[in-house]
N, C-alpha and C positions, 0 to 999 in steps of 0.2 A: 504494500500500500504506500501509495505518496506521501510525504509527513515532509512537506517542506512549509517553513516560515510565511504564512501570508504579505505577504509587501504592497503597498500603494502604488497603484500604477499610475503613470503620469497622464495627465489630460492636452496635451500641449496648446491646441488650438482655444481650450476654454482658460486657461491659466494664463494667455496672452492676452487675450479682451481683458479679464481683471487685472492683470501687473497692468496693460497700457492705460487703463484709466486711476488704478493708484498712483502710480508716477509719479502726475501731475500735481503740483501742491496745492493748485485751485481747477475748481471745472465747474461749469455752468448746471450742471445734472447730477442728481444722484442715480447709481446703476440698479438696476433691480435683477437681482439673482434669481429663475423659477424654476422650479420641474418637480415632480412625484417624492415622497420621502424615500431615501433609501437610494436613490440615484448617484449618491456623493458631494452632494454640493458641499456639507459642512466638514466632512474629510478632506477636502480637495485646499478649503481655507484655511482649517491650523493644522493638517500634515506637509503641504506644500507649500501653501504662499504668507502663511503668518511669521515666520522665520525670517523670511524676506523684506520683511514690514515692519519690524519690529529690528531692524539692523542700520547700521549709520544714521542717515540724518532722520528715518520713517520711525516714526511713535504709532501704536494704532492701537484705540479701544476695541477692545472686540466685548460683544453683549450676546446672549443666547437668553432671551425672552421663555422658553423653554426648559431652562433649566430646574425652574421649580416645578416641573412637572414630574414628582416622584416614582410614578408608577409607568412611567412612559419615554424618559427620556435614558439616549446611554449613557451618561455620565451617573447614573445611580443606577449601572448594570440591567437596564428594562431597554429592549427598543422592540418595539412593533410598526414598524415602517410601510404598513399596510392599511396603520390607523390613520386616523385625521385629528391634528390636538381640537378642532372646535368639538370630536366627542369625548376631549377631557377634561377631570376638572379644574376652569381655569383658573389659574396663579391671582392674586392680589394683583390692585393696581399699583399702592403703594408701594409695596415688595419690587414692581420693574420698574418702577421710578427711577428709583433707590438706585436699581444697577444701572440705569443710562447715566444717572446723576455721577454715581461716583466714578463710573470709566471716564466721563470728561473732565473731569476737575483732577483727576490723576494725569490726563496728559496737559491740561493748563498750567498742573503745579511743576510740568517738566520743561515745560514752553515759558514759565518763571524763571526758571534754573538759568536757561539758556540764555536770559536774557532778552528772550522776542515778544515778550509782554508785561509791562509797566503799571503802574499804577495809576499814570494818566492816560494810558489805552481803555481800563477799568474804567475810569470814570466816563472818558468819552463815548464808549459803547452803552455803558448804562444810562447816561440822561440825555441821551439821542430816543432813547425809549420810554423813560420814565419822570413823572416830576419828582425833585428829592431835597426839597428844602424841608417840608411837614417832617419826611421821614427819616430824612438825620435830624431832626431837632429832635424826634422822639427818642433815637438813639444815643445820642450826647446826654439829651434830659435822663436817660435810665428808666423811662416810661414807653411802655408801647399801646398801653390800654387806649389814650382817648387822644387824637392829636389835636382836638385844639385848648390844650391843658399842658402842650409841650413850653418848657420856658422859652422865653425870647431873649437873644441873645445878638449881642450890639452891630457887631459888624456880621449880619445875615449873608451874605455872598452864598452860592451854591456851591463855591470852590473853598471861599474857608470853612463853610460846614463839613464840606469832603475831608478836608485836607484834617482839619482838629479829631472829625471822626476816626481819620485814618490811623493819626497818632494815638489815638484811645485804643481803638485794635491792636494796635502792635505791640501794648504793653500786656498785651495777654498772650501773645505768640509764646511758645515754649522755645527757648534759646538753645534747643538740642535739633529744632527743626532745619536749623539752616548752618550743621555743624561741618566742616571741611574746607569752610567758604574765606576767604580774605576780609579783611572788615570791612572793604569798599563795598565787594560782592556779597554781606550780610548784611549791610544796609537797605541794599536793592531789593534783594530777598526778601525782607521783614516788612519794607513798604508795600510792596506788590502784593505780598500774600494777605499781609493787615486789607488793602484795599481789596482782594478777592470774598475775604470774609464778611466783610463789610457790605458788598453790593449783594451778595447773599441774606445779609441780616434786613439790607433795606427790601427786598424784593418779599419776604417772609414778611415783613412789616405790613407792605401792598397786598400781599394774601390775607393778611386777618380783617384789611378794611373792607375784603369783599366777600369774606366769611359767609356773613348770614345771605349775601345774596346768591353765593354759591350753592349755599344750603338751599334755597327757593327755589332755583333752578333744579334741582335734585330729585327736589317732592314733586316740581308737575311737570318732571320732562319736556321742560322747553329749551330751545337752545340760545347760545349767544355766542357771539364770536369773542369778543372781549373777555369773557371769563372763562372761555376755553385757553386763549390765548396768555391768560394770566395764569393759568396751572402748567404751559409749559415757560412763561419767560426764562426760568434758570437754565437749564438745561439749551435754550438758543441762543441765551445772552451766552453761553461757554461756548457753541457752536462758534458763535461770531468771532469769538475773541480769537480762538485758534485759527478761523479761517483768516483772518486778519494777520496773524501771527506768526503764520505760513512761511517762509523761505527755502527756494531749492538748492539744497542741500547743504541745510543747515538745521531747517527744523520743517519734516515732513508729515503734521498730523492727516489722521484719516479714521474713519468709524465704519465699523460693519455691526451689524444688527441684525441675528441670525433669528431665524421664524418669526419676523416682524408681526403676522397676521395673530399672534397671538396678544398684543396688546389690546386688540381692537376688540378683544372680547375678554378681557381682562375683570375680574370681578371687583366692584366700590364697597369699600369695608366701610366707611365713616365719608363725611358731607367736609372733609379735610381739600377735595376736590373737584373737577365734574366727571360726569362717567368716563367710562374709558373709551369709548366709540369718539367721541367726542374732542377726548386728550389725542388721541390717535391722530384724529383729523388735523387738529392743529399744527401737529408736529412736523406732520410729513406735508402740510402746507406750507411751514414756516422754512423750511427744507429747500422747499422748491424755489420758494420767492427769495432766501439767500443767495443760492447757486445764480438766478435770474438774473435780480439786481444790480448782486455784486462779487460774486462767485464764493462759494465756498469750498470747504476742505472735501478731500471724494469720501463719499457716504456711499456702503454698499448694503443692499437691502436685502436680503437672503427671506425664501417663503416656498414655503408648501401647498400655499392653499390652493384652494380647486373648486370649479363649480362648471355646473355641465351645460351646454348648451349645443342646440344641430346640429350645430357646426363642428365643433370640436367636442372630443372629448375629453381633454385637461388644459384647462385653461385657468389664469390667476389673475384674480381681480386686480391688482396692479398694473400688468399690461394690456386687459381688455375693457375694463369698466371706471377703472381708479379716472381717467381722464373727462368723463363725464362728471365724475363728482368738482373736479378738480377745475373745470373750465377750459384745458386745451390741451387738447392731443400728445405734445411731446414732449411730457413732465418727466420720464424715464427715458434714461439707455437701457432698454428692454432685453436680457438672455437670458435663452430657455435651455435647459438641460433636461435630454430624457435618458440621461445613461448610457448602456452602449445598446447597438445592436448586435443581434444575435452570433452574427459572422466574426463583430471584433473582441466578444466576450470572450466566443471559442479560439480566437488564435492565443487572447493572454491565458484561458483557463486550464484546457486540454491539453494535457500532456505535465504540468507542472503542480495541480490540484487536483485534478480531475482525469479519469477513464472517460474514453468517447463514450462508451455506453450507458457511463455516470452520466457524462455530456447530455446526452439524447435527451434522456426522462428529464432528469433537471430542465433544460429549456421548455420542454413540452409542458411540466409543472409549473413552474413558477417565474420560467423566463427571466431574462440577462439582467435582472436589478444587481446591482453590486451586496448591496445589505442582504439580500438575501444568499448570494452568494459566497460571506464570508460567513454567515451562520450556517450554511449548512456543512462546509467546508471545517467549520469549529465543531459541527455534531459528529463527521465523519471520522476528524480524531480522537473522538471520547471515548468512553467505556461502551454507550449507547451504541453505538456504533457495530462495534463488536457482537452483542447480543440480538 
């Protein structure tokens, strides 16, 4: 019997379309990744091209929206690549906040380091969007309850309330965070990150004033663009910063977002937000209109979903419907992956995994999926096997 090491096999033509659009340090689009589970898309990203992306000047968040799916997903040894996560049960909203929020503020705090964003980048990105005089006064005041109970304070400027706020933040920094550094490059460090925390305290400040209106929204399912767009500003205002922040090769941020489609049915624990259909829309709105604009960092959008229609029979609402929500046709770089065919399964499979005659039945079974082909291949070395 066969008992060789299973190995990754290379995709060349589809690992050239994503290296050529990670490259680039800004791009007008984000790419959307499709095809059936189990085809390799998300092997294909951290066995082959995450190594690559993650080396000299490329930093790259990567997010699997999917990973709290305990009974479903493979990283907690479950995969059913047959299934569809919309028949499982979905992950908190709060919970994939959480991991978009913290993968980008880990590549900001590295794009700090480097030096490619400041403290007056911070402020200029954040009150190009927000007003922030109410809400450093409440922060300086050590009140966040009622803004108009914030003290008043003589020279109001929107830059010396930054600036004093900023200095309040940084006497809270832990002096270990920015250990290795020269005192010039501690300086900078201590500024920037004081002002990073900062435009997060102010933005948290803007979510409490919209609190009970969020909550209102919540109880009669209506919608708003404004208060959708205010459950994602963190997470766009770090988008911006990085794409801003950008230089080739020097500092090359990028974000991948693996089973996207599951945010969009993500379950609301608390009125902390708006639903997640909702937060979803925003994001990958707010997405698009950066890239448009004024280009951002390349965001890869990795999905399974599927839904049938005459025409075809697997299709992902990303590249055949998302554009009618959306308002105009060419909001993605649209690739589809369906795996291999049958002919290119059998030249990698036959002969180094597989008997032709294993070959046969297998295809005729369950046909060239990859996922299923490394499962059965892991059955046929077991004990099970055997008996």
């Amino acid at each position: 019997m066969v008992n060789k090491a299973w190995r990754i096999i290379p995709r060349p033509l589809l690992e050239t379309v994503l290296n050529n659009h990670a490259q680039h340090h800004r791009v007008p689009q984000p790419l959307i990744l499709h095809g059936p589970r189990g085809v390799g898309k998300t092997t294909l990203i951290l066995e082959r091209l995450m190594g690559k992306w993650n080396s000299g000047p490329h930093v790259t968040g990567y997010v699997d929206f999917a990973e709290s799916v305990k009974d479903h997903h493979p990283i907690h040894g479950q995969s059913f690549p047959w299934g569809s996560w919309s028949n499982c049960t979905p992950p908190s909203l709060p919970f994939l906040t959480t991991q978009l929020e913290s993968s980008l503020e880990t590549m900001t705090q590295k794009g700090i380091k480097l030096g490619t964003i400041s403290s007056h980048q911070i402020f200029t990105v954040l009150s190009k969007w927000h007003g922030l005089s109410t809400a450093l006064k409440q922060i300086l005041d050590g009140s966040n309850s009622n803004p108009r109970k914030a003290v008043s304070i003589r020279n109001n400027s929107v830059l010396n309330l930054w600036e004093r706020a900023v200095f309040a933040s940084s006497v809270r920094l832990n002096a270990e965070e920015s250990g290795g550094l020269s005192l010039e490059e501690e300086t900078y460090y201590k500024e920037a990150m004081s002002a990073l925390n900062l435009a997060k305290e102010v933005i948290m400040v803007h979510q409490k004033w919209r609190a009970n209106a969020i909550k209102h929204l919540n109880q009669t399912g209506g919608f708003s663009r404004s208060l959708a767009n205010s459950a994602t500003d963190w997470p766009c205002l770090l988008l911006e910063l990085l794409s801003s922040a950008a230089e080739i090769d020097y500092f090359q941020p990028k974000l991948v977002i693996n089973n996207i489609e599951v945010l969009k049915n993500a379950m609301l624990t608390d009125d902390s937000t708006v639903c997640a259909s909702m937060y979803h829309d925003s994001l990958i709105w707010r997405i698009i209109a950066l890239g448009a604009n004024e280009r951002s960092l390349p965001v890869i959008l990795v999905t399974s979903d599927r839904f049938n229609t005459k025409q075809e029979n697997y299709c992902s609402y990303y590249s055949y419907r998302a554009y009618m929500d959306f308002g105009f046709p060419d909001i993605f770089i649209s690739r589809e992956t369906f795996g291999w065919t049958p002919a290119e399964a059998k030249m990698h499979m036959v002969g180094d995994y597989f008997s032709q005659s294993e070959w046969n039945v297998i295809v005729e079974v369950l046909g060239p999926n990859p996922r299923h082909l490394f499962e059965i291949y892991a059955l046929k070395l077991s004990n099970y096997y055997q008996k």
